[in-house]
GULUM-223216 format. One record per residue (C-alpha): x, y, z negated; residue in three letters. Coordinates in nm, 2 decimals, padded with zeros to 4 digits. Each point is the difference from the previous one (the first is absolute). Layout:
N
       x       y       z  residu
       X       Y       Z     ALA
...
REM end
This chain:
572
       x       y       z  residu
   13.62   12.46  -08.99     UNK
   00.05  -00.21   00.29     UNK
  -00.20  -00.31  -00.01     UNK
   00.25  -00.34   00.13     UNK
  -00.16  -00.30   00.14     UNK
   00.10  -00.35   00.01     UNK
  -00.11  -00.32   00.20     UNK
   00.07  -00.28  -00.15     UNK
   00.15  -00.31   00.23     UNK
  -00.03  -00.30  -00.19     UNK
   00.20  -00.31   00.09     UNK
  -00.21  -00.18   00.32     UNK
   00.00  -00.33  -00.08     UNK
  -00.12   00.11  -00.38     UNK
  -00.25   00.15   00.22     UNK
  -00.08  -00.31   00.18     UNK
   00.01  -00.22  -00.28     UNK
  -00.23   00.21  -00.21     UNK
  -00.23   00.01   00.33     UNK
   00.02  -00.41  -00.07     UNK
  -00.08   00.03  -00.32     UNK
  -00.30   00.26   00.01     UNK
  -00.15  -00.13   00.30     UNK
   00.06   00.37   00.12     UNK
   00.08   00.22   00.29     UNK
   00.37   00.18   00.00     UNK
  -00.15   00.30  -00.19     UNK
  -00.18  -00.11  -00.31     UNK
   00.30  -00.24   00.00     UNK
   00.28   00.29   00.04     UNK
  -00.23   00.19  -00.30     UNK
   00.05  -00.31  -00.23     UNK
   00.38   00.01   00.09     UNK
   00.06   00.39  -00.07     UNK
  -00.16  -00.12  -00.41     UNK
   00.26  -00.28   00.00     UNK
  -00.30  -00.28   00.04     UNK
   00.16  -00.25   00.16     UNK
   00.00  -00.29  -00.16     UNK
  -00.27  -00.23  -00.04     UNK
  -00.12  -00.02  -00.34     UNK
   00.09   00.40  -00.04     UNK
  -00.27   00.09   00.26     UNK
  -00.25  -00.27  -00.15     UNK
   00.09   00.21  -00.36     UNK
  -00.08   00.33   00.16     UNK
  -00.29  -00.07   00.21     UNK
  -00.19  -00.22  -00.26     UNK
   00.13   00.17  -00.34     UNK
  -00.16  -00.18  -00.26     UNK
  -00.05   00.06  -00.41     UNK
   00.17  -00.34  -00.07     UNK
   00.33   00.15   00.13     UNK
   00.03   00.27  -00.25     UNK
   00.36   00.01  -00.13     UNK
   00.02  -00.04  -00.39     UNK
  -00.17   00.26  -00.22     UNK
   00.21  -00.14  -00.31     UNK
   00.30   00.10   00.18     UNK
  -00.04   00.38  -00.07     UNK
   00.21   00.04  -00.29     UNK
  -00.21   00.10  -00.35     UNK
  -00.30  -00.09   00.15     UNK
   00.02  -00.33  -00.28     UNK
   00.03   00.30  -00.28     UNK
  -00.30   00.20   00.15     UNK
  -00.25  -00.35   00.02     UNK
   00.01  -00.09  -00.33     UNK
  -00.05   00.35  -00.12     UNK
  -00.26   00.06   00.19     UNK
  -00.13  -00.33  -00.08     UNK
   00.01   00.06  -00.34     UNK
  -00.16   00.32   00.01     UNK
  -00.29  -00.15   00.20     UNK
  -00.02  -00.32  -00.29     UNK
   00.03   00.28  -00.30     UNK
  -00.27   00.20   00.20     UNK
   00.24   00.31  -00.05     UNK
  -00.11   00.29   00.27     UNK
   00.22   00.04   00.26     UNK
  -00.02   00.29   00.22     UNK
   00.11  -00.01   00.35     UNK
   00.20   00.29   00.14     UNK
   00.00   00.04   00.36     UNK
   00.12   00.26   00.32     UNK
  -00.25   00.18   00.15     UNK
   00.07  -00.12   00.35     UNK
  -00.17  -00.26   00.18     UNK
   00.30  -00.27  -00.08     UNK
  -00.05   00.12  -00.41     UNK
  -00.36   00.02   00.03     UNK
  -00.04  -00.38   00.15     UNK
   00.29  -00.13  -00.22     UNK
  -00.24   00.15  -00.31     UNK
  -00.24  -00.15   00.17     UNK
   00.04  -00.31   00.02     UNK
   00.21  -00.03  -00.40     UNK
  -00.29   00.11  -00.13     UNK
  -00.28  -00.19   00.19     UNK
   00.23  -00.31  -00.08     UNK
   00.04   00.01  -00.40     UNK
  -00.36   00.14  -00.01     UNK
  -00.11  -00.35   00.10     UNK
   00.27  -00.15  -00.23     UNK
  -00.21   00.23  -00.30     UNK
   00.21   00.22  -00.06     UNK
  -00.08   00.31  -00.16     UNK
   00.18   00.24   00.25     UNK
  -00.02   00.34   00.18     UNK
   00.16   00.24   00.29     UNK
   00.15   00.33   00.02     UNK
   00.10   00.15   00.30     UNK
   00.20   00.34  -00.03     UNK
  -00.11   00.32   00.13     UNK
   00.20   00.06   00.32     UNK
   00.05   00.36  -00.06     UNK
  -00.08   00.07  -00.38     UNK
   00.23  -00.34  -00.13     UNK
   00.20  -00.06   00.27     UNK
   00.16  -00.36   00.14     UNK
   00.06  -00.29  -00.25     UNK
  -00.05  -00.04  -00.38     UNK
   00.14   00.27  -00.20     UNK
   00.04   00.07  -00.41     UNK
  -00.36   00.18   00.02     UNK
  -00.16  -00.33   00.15     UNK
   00.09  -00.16  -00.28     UNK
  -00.26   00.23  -00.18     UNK
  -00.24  -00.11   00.17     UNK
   00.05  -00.32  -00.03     UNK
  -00.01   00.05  -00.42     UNK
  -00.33   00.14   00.06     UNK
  -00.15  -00.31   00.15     UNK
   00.19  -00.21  -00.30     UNK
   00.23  -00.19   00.23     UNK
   00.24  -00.23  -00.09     UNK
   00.12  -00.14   00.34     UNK
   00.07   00.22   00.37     UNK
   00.08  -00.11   00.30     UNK
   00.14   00.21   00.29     UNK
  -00.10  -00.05   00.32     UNK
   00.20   00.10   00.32     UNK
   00.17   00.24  -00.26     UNK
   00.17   00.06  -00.33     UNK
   00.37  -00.12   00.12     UNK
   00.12   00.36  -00.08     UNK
  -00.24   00.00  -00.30     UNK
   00.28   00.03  -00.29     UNK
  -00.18   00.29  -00.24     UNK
  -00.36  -00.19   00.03     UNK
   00.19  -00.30  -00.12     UNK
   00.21   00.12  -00.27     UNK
  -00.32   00.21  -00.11     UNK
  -00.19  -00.32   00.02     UNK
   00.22  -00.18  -00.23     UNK
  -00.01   00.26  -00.24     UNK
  -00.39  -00.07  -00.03     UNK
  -00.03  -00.38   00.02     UNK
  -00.07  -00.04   00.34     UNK
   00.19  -00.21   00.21     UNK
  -00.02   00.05   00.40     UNK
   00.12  -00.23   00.29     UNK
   00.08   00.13   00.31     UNK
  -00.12  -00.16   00.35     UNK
   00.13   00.21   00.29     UNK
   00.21   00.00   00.36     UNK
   00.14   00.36   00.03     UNK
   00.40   00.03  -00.02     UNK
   00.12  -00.01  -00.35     UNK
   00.28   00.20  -00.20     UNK
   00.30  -00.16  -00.08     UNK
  -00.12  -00.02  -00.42     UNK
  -00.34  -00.14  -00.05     UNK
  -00.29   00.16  -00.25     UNK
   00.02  -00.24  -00.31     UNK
  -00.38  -00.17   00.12     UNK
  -00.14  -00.31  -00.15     UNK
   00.10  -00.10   00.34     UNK
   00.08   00.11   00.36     UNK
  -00.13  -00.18   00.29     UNK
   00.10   00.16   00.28     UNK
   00.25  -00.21   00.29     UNK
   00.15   00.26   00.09     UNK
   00.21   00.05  -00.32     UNK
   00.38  -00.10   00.01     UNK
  -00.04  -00.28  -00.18     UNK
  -00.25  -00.16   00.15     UNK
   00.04  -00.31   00.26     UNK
  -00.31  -00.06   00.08     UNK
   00.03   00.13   00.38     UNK
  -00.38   00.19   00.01     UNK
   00.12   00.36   00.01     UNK
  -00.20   00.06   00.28     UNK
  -00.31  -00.07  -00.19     UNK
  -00.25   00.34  -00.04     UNK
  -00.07   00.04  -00.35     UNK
  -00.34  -00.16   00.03     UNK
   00.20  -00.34   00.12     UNK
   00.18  -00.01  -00.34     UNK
  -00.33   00.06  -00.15     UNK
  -00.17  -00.31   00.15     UNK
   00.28  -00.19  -00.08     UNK
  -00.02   00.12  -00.32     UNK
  -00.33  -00.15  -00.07     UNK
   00.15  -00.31   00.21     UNK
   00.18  -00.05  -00.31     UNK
  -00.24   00.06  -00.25     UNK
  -00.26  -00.26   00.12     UNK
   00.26  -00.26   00.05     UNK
   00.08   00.04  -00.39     UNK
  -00.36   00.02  -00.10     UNK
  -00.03  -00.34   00.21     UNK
   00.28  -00.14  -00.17     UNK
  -00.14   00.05  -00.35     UNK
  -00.34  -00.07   00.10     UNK
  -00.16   00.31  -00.05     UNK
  -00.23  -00.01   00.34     UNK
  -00.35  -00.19  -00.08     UNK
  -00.37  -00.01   00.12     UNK
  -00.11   00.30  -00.17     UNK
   00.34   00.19   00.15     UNK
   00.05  -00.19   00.30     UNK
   00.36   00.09   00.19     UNK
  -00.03   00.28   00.23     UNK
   00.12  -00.06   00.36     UNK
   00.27   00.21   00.08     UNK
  -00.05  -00.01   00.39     UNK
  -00.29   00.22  -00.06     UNK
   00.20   00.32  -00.13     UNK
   00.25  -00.05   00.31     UNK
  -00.25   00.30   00.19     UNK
   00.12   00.23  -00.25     UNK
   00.35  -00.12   00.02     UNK
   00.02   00.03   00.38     UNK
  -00.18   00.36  -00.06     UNK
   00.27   00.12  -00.21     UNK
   00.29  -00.12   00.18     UNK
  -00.12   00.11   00.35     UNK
  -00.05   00.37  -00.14     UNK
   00.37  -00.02  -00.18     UNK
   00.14  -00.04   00.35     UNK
   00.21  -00.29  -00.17     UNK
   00.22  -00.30   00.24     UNK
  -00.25  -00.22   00.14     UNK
   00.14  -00.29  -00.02     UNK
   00.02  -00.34  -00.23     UNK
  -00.27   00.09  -00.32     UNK
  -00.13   00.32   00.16     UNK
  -00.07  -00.14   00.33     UNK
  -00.15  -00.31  -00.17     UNK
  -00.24   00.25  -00.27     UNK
  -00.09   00.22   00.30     UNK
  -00.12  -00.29   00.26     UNK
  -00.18  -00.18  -00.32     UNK
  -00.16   00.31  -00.12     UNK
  -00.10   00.14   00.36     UNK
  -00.15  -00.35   00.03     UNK
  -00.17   00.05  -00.33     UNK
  -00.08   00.36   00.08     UNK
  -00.18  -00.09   00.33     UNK
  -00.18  -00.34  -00.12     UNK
  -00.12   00.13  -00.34     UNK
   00.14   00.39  -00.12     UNK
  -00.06   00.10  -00.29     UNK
  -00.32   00.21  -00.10     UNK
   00.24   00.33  -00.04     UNK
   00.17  -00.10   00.32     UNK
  -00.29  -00.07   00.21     UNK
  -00.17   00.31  -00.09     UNK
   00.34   00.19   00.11     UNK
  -00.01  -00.17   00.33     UNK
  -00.37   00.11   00.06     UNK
   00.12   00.37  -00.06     UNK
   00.32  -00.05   00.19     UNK
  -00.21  -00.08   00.28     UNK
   00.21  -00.27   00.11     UNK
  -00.10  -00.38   00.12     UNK
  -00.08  -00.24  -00.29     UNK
   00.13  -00.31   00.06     UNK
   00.28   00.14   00.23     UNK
   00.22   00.17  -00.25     UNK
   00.39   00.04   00.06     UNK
   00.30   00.13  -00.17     UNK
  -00.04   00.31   00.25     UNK
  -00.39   00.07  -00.20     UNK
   00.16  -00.02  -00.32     UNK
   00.26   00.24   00.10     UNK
  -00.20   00.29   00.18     UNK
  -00.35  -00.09  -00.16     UNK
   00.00  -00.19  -00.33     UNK
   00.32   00.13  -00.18     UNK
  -00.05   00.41   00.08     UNK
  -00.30  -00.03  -00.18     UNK
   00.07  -00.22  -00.26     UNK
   00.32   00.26  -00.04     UNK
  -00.22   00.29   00.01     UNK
  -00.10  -00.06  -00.37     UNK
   00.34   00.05  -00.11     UNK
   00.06   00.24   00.23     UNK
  -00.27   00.25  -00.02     UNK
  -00.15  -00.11  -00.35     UNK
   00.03  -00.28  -00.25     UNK
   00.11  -00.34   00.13     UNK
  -00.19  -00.20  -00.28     UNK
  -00.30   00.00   00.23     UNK
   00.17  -00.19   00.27     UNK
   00.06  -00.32  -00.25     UNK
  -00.36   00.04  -00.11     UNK
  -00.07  -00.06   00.33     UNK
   00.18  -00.28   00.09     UNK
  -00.11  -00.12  -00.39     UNK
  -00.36   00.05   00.08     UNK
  -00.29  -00.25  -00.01     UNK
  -00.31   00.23   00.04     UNK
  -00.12   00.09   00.35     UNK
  -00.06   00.35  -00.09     UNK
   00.30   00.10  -00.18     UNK
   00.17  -00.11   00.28     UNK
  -00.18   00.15   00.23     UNK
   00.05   00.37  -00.18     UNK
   00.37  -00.09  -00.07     UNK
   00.06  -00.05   00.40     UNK
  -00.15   00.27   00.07     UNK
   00.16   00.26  -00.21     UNK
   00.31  -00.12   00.11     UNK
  -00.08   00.05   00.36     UNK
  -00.10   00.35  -00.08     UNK
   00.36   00.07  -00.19     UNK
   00.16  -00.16   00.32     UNK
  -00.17   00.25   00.23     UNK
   00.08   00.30  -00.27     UNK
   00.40  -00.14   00.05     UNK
  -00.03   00.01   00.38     UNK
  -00.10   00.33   00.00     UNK
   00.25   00.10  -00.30     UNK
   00.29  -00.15   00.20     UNK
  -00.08   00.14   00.33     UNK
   00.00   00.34  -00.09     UNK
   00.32  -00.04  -00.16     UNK
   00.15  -00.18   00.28     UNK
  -00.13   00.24   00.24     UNK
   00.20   00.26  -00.20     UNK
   00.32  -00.19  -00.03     UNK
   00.01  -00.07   00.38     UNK
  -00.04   00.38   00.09     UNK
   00.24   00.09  -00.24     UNK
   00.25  -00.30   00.16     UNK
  -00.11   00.14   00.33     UNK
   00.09   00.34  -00.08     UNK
   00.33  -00.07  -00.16     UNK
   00.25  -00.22   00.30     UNK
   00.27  -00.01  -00.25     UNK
  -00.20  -00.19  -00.27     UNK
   00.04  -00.30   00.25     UNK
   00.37   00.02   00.02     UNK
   00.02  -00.18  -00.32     UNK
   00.01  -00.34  -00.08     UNK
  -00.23  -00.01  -00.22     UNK
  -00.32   00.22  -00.13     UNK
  -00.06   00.12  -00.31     UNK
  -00.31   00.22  -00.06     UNK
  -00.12   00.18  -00.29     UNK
  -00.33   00.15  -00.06     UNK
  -00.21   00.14  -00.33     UNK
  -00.35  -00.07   00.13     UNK
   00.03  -00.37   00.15     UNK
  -00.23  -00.25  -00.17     UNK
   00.26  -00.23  -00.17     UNK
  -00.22  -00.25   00.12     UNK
   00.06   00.01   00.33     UNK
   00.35   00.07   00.04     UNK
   00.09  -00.37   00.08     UNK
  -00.21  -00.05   00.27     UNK
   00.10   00.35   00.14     UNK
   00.33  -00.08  -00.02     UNK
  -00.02  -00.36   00.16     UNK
  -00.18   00.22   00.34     UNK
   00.30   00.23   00.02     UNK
   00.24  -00.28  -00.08     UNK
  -00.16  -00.19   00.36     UNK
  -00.05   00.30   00.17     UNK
   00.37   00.19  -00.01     UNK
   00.15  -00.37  -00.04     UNK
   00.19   00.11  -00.32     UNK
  -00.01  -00.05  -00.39     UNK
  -00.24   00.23  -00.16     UNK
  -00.04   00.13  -00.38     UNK
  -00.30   00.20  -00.08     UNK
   00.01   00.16  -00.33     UNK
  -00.38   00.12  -00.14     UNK
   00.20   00.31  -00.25     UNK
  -00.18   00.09  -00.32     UNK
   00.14   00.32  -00.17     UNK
   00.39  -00.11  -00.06     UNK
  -00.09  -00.37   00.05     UNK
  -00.04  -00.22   00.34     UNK
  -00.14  -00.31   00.08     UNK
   00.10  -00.17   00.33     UNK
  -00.08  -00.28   00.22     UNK
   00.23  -00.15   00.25     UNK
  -00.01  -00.19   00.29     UNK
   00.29  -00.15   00.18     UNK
   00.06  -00.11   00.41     UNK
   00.12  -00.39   00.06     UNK
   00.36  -00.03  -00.10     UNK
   00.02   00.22  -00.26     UNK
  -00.07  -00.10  -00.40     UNK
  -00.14   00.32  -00.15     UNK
  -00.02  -00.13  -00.32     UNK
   00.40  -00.03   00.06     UNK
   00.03   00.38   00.10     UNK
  -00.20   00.09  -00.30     UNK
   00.27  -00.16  -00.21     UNK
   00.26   00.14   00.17     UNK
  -00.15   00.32  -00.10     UNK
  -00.09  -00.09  -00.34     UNK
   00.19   00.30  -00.19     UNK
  -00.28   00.21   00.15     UNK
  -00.31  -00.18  -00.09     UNK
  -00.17  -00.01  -00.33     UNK
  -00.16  -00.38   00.13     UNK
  -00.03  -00.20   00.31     UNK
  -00.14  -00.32   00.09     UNK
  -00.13  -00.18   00.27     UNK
   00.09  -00.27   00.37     UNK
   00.24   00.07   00.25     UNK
  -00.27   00.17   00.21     UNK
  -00.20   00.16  -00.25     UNK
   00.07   00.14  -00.35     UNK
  -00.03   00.32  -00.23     UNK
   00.17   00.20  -00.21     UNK
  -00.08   00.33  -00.22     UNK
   00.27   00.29   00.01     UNK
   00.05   00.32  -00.22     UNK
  -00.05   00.29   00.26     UNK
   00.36   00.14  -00.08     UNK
   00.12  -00.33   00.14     UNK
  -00.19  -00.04   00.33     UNK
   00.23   00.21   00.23     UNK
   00.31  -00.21  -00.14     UNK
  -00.23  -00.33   00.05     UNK
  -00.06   00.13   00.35     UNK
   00.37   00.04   00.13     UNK
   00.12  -00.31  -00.19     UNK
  -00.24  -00.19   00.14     UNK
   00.03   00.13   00.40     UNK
   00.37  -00.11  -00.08     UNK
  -00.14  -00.40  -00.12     UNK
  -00.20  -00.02   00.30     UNK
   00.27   00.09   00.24     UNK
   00.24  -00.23  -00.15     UNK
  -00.27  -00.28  -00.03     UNK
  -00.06   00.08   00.37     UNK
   00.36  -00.03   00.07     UNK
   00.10  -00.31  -00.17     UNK
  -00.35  -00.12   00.16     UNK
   00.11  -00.36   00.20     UNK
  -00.32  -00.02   00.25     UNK
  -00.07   00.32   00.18     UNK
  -00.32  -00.13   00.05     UNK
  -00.31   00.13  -00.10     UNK
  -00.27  -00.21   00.23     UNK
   00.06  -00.37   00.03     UNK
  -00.18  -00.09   00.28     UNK
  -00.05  -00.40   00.11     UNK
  -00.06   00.02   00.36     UNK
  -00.05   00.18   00.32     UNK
  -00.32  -00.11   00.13     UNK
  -00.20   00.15   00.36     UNK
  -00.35   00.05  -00.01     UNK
  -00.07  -00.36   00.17     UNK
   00.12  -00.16  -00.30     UNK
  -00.26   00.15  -00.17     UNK
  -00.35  -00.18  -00.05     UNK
  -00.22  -00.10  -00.29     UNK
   00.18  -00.34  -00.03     UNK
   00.31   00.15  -00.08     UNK
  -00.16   00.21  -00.28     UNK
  -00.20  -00.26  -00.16     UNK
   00.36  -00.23  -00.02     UNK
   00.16   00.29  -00.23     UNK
  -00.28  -00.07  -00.23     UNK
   00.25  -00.30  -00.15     UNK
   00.24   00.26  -00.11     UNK
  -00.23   00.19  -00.20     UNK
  -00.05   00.17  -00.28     UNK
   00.26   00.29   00.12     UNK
   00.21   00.21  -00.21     UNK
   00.31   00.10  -00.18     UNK
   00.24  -00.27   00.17     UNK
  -00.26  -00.14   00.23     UNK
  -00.03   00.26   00.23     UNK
  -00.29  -00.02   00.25     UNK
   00.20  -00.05   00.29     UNK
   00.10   00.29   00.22     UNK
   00.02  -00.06   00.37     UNK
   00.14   00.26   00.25     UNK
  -00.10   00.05   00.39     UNK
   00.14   00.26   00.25     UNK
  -00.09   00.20   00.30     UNK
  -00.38   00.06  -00.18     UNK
  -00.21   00.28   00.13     UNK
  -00.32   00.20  -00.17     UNK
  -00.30  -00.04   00.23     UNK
  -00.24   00.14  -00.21     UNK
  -00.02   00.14  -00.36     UNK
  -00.22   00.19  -00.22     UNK
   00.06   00.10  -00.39     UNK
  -00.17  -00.12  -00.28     UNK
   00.01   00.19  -00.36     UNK
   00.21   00.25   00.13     UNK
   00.33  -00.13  -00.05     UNK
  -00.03  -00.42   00.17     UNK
   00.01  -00.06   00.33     UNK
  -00.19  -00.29   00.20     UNK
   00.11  -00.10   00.31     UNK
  -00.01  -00.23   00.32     UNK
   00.34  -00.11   00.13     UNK
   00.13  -00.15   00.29     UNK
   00.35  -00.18   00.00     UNK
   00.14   00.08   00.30     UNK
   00.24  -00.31   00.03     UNK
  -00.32  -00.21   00.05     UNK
  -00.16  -00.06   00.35     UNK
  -00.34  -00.12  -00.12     UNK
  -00.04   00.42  -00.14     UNK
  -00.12  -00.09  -00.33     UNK
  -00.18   00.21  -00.24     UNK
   00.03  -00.01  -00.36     UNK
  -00.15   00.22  -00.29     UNK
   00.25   00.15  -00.20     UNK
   00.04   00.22  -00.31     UNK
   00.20   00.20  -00.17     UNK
  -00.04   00.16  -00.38     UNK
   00.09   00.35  -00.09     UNK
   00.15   00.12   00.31     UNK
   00.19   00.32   00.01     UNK
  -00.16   00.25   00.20     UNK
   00.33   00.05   00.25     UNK
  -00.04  -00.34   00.10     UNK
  -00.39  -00.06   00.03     UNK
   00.01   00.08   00.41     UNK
   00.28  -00.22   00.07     UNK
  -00.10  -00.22   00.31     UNK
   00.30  -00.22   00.01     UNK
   00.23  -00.22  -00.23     UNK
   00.30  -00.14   00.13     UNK
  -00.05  -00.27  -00.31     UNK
  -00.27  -00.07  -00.26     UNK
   00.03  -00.19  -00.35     UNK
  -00.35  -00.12  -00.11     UNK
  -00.19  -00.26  -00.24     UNK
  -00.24  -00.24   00.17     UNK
  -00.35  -00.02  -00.11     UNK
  -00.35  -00.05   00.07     UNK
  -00.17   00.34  -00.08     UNK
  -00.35  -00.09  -00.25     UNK
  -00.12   00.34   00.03     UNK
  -00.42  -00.05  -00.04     UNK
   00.01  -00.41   00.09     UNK
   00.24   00.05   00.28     UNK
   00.25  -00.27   00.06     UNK
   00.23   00.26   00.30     UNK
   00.39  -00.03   00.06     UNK
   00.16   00.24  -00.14     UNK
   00.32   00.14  -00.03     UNK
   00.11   00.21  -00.33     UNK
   00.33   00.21   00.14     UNK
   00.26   00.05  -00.26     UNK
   00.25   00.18   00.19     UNK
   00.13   00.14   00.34     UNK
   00.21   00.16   00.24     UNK
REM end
């Protein structure tokens, strides 16, 4: 599909006064307008986001009933198992739970589903499980909201569960001990956007304030400080591509600060075999370098390892944990390439695939493992929604990922009568079919997207916040976006878009990325400026000319280097 672009023209003298305010040239202050920062005390919010202006944890409704159950199993020393996801915002919400009412002494474990073998969230076999380690208590983390047999089974044995999760929720609740989750109807609390490892921290938020209160905290079981667990908080809510903004944008600047002052053992021994900068971490490392290999347990294996790791306290354990993780991360990369590779050429070979709306593909030997991140490449790539489903005899298993605009967790509901389960965000969810039902899923849903496209109000699909020449551009300005970071879901790094921009040189690098030097032609001074451009399609890697470019500023870090470089997100 078509890709439509937007510059935004924000009010001037919003501009000007923001420029005021800031202390700040017209474009840092235009970028602070386009995010509605405008107002003093707003931008001091943003740019300083502090702990102390959390919004209430005791506003999330049943989070009263899950305290003083947990509490009570803690006093009664009852074990209580936790029962997390098996992606990085479940493994760091399990995380943290568990490192928290360990120091509180309470006799608790984890589980973590198998991926493939159990499948997402707790189900009636989990409670099994949990028999066998004699629990009496489980809490769900960043699942369980669907969990209506594993409750009702749970009941029948004695064992009472609370809930703690952020997905969507069905219209009738399972019959939990409790359900903490703000995004359920009937709960005011206004922290929907939270990732489910948010609701987990303020989970134990609540629990040590009620501990306090009755005095339980003492010399020989001194209070734990919260502030410390915010590196796992801001890990989990990076990866789960959740709003940053309010709570998350506070947990992700605390714990990046945390991360890059004093990580973890588990996390500093995944930043040495990332091979990234300690010290210099960003929400852009934990995206492409932390998370894929935190996820790789899950993915490719069991995900239990991932919260032993970020659980750990011995050098060596850590040190084999990271590492077998990094060696199922490179096992995935090659696992997913070979089936994307496939998929393109079939694409490729196939024009009216891409007359649809939307694409849904079906295939018996893809790892189901991999099958979201597949789909989130061919989702960016042909600018359209995209369902892969991993098919297993008469049974499939799919991952989706959606385009900006459109709520695929919506479209999955409006296709409902031909799904046997779905879940999920409005740009990423899942769902498992009957194979008899795929072909029916396929056309219903081609028919949702259209409509969802048509009824869509913005034809936008790249909001871009200025046009910029390259004399604007010098390491000044780059080092004054540095305010606006961490960047993400709702705080886009800021787009900018120059024309007239000609390739004087280029050379590519792993095959499919081209680096270049460009010259904007507008400009008298002939500046160069190193450019580059990620997995692009063959057809275009000679093109000499852009009549426009839409690019991120930054300074490339490549081996201690502190370059200009430009990171080009589109053309034409």
């Amino acid at each position: 599909m078509k890709t439509n672009w937007k510059i935004l023209q924000p009010d001037i003298k919003t501009v000007r006064s923001v420029s005021a305010i800031l202390k700040c040239g017209q474009i840092i202050a235009t970028i602070f307008a386009n995010r509605n920062l405008t107002l003093q005390d707003n931008i001091k919010l943003f740019v300083n986001p502090s702990l102390s202006n959390l919004g209430s944890p005791f506003k999330i409704k049943d989070m009263d009933n899950a305290v003083k159950r947990i509490v009570s199993a803690v006093q009664n020393s009852e074990k209580i198992l936790i029962f997390g996801d098996y992606d990085v915002d479940g493994i760091t919400a399990t995380a943290i739970v568990y490192d928290f009412l360990k120091k509180a002494g309470a006799d608790i474990i984890f589980y973590i589903p198998h991926r493939i073998e159990e499948g997402y969230s707790i189900k009636k076999k989990s409670i099994d499980y949990a028999k066998t380690k004699d629990a009496n208590l489980i809490i769900t983390v960043d699942c369980g909201s669907n969990g209506f047999e594993a409750v009702e089974e749970a009941k029948k044995v004695g064992i009472d569960i609370i809930i703690t999760d952020h997905h969507k929720t069905p219209e009738i609740l399972p019959n939990a001990y409790a359900v903490v989750n703000p995004k359920r109807k009937d709960c005011s609390s206004g922290l929907e956007y939270l990732a489910g490892v948010g609701v987990a921290y303020y989970l134990i938020i609540c629990i040590r304030k009620h501990f306090r209160d009755i005095g339980f905290w003492n010399k020989s079981k001194p209070e734990p400080n919260l502030k410390e667990l915010c590196d796992l908080v801001a890990l989990g809510t990076v990866a789960d591509i959740v709003p940053l903004i309010n709570e998350n944008r506070i947990f992700v600047k605390t714990g990046l600060d945390n991360i890059n002052k004093r990580a973890r053992l588990g996390i500093k021994k995944l930043i040495k075999i990332s091979g990234i900068n300690s010290g210099k971490i960003d929400a852009e490392d934990i995206s492409f370098k932390l998370a894929p290999r935190l996820n790789a347990a899950g993915r490719m294996d069991s995900a239990n390892c991932a919260v032993r790791l970020l659980t750990a306290r011995q050098d060596e354990e850590a040190d084999n944990i990271a590492a077998s993780l990094n060696r199922l991360n490179i096992e995935r990369q090659k696992t997913e390439k070979k089936a994307l590779d496939k998929v393109f050429a079939y694409i490729k070979g196939d024009s009216s695939i891409l007359k649809r709306k939307a694409l849904v593909l079906v295939n018996e030997n893809w790892h189901q493992g991999i099958i979201g991140i597949m789909a989130s490449r061919i989702a960016k790539k042909f600018k359209r929604p995209a369902v892969l489903i991993a098919l297993n005899e008469n049974f499939g298993k799919g991952s989706a990922r959606s385009i900006p605009g459109i709520d695929i967790y919506e479209a999955f509901k409006e296709c409902e009568s031909y799904l046997e389960d779905f879940g999920g965000h409005p740009m990423a969810a899942g769902i498992q079919i009957k194979k008899d039902n795929i072909n029916g899923f396929k056309e219903h849903f081609e028919k949702t997207i259209t409509d969802f496209l048509n009824d869509k109000k913005s034809g936008a699909d790249i909001i871009i916040d200025r046009k910029i020449t390259f004399a604007d551009i010098n390491s000044d300005l780059i080092t004054a976006l540095d305010p606006l970071k961490p960047f993400g879901t709702a705080n886009p790094e800021p787009l900018f878009i120059a024309e007239n921009v000609t390739v004087q040189k280029f050379w590519v690098i792993g095959k499919t990325h081209k680096k270049m030097l460009l010259k904007d032609e507008t400009c008298r001074n002939g500046k160069l400026i190193s450019a580059i451009q990620f997995n692009v399609d063959i057809e275009d890697m000679d093109k000499k000319r852009f009549d426009y470019i839409i690019f991120n500023l930054s300074f490339n870090k490549w081996k201690g280097s502190n370059s200009i470089q430009l990171q080009i997100k589109d053309f034409l």
